[in-house]
N, CA and C atoms as an extended XYZ file, in Angstrom:
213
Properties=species:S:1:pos:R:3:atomname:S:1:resname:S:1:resid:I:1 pbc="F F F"
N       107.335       80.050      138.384 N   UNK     1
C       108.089       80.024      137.158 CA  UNK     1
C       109.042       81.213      137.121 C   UNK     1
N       110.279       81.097      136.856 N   UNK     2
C       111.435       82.170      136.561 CA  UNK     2
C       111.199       82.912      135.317 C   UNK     2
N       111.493       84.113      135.413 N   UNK     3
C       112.068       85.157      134.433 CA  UNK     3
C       112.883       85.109      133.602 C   UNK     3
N       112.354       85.301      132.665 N   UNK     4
C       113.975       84.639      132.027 CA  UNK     4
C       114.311       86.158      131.459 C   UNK     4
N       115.796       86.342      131.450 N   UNK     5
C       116.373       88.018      131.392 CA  UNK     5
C       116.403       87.848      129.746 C   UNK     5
N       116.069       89.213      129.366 N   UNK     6
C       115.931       89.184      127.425 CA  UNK     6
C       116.789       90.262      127.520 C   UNK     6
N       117.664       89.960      126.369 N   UNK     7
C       118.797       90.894      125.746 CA  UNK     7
C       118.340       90.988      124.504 C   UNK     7
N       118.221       92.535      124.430 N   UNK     8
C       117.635       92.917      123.285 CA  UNK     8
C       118.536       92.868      122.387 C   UNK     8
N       118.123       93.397      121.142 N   UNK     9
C       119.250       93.208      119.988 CA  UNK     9
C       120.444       94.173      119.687 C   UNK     9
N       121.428       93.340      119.619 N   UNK    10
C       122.738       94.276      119.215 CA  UNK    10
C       122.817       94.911      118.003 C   UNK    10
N       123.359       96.191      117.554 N   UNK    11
C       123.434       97.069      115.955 CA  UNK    11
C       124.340       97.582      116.045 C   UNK    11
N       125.069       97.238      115.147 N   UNK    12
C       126.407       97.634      114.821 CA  UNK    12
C       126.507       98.518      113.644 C   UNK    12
N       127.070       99.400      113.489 N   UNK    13
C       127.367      100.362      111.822 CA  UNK    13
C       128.572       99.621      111.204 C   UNK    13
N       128.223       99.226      109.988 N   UNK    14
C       129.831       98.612      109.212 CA  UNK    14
C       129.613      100.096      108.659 C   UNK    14
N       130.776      100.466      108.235 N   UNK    15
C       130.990      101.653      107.327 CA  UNK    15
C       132.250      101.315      106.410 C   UNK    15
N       133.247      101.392      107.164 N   UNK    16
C       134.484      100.507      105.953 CA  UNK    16
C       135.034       99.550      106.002 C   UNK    16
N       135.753       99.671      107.309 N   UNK    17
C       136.337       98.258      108.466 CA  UNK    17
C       135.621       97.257      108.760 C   UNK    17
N       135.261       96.155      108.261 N   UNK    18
C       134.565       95.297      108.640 CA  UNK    18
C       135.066       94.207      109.916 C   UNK    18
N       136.521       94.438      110.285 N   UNK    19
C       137.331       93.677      111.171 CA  UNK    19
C       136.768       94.298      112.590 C   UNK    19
N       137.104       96.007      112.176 N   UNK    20
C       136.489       96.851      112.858 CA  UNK    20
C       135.135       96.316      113.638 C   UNK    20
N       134.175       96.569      113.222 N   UNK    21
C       132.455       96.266      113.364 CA  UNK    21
C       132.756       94.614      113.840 C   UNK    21
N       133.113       93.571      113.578 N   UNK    22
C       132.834       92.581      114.531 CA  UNK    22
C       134.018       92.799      115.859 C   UNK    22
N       134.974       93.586      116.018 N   UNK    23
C       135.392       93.844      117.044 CA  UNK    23
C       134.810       94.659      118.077 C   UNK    23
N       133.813       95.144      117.711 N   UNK    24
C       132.805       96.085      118.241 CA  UNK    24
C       131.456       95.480      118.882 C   UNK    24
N       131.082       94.460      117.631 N   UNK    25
C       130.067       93.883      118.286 CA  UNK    25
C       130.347       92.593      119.440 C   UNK    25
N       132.016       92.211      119.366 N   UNK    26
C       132.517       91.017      120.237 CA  UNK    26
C       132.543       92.060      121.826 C   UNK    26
N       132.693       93.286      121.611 N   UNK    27
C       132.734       94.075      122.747 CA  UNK    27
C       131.860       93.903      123.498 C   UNK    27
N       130.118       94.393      122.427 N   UNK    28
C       129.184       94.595      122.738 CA  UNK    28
C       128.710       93.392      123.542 C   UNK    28
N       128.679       92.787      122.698 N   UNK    29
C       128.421       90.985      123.572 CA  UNK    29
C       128.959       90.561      125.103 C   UNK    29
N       130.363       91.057      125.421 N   UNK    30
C       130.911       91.076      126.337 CA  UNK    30
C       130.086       91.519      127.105 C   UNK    30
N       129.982       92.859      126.709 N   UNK    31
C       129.269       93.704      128.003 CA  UNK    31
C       127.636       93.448      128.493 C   UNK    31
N       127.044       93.040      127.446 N   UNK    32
C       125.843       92.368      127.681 CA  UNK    32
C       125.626       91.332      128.481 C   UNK    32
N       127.014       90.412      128.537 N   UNK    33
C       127.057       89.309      128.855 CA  UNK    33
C       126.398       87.974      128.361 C   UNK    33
N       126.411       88.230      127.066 N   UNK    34
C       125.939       86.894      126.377 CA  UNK    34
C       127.190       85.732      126.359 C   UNK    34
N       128.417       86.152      126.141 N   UNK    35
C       129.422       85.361      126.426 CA  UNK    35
C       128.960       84.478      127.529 C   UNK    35
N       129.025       84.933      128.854 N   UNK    36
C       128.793       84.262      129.715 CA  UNK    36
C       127.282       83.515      130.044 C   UNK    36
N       126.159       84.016      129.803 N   UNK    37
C       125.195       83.115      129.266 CA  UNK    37
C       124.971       82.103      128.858 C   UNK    37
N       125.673       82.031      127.215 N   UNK    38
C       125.912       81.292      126.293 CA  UNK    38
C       127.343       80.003      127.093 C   UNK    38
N       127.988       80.651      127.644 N   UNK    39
C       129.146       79.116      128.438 CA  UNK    39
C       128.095       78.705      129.572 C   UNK    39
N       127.037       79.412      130.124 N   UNK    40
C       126.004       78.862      130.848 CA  UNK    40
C       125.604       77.592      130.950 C   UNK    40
N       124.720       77.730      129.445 N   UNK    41
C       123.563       77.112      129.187 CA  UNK    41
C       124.344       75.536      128.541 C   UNK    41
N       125.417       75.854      127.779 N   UNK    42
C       125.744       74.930      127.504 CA  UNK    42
C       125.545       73.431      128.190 C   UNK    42
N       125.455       73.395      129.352 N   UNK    43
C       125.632       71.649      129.966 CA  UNK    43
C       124.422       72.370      131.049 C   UNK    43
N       123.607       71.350      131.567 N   UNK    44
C       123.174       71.731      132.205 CA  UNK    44
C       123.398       71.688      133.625 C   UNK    44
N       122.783       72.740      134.400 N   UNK    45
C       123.692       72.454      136.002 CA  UNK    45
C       122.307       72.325      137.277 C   UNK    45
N       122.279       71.399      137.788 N   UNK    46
C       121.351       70.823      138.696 CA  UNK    46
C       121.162       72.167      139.698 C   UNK    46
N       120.397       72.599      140.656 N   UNK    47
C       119.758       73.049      141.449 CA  UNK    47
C       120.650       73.608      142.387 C   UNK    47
N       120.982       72.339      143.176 N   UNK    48
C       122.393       72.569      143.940 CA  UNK    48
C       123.306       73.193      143.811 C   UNK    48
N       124.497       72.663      142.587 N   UNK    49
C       124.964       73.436      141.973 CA  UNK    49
C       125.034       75.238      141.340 C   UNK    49
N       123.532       75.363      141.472 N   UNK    50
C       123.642       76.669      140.701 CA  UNK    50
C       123.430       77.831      141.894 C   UNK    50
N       122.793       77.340      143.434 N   UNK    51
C       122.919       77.988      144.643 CA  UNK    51
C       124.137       77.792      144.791 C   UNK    51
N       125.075       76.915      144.802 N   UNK    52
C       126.449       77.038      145.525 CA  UNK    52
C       127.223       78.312      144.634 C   UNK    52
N       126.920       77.628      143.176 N   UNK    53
C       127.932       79.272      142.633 CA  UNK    53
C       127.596       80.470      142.460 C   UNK    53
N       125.995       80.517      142.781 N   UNK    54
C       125.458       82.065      143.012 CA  UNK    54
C       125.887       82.416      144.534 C   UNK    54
N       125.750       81.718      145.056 N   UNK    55
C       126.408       82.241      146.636 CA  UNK    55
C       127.843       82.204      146.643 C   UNK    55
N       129.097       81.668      145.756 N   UNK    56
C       130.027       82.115      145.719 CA  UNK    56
C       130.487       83.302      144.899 C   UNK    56
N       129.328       83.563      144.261 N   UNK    57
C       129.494       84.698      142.798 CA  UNK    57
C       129.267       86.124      144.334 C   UNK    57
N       128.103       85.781      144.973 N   UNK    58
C       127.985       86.795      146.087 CA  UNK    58
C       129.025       87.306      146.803 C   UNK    58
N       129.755       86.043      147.134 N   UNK    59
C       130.641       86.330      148.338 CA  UNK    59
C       132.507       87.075      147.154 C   UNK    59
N       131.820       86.709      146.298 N   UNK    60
C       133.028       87.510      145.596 CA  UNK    60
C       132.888       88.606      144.938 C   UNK    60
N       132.002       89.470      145.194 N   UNK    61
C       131.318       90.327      144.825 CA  UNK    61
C       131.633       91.219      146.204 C   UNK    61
N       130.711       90.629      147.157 N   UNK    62
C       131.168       91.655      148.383 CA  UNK    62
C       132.834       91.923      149.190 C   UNK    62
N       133.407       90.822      148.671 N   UNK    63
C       134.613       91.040      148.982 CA  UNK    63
C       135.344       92.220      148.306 C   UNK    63
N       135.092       92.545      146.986 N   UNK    64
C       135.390       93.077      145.677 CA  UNK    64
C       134.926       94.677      146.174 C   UNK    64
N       133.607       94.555      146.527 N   UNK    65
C       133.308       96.169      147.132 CA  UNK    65
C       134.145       96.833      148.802 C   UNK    65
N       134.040       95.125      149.574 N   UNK    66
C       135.165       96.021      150.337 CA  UNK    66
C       136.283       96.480      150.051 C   UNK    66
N       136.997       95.553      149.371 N   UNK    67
C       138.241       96.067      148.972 CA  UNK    67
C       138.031       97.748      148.627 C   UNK    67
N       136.823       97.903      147.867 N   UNK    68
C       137.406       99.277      146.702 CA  UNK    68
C       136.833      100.063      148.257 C   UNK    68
N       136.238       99.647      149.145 N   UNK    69
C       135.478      101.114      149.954 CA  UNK    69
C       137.121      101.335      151.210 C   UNK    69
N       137.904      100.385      151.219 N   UNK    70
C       139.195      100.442      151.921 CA  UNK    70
C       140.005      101.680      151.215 C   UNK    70
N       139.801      101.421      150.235 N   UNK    71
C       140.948      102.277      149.443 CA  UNK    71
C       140.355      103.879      149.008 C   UNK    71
């Protein structure tokens, strides 16, 4: 059985700006990566599928570190 990854809870301070504070917490989310989670889960993706784009998520990943160790 898999792990399933837990994202703990986000807290934000409203103080005056309230446009403010959900621009903060849309940040926060970003960086957590619930955005991408959440476009995840939506449909579901068979077995196959989810090795092919973790092994392309890999191979674009290591490409990404050579680049920066070139420079």
């Amino acid at each position: 059985m898999r792990r399933q990854k837990y994202i703990g809870p986000l807290e934000v301070h409203v103080t005056d700006d309230l446009e403010r504070a959900i621009k903060i917490l849309k940040k926060k989310m970003a960086l957590e990566g619930l955005y991408k989670e959440l476009k995840k889960r939506r449909h579901y993706e068979p077995p196959s599928v989810r090795k092919r784009r973790k092994r392309e998520e890999a191979e674009r990943r290591r490409r990404k570190n050579l680049k920066k160790r070139r420079f």
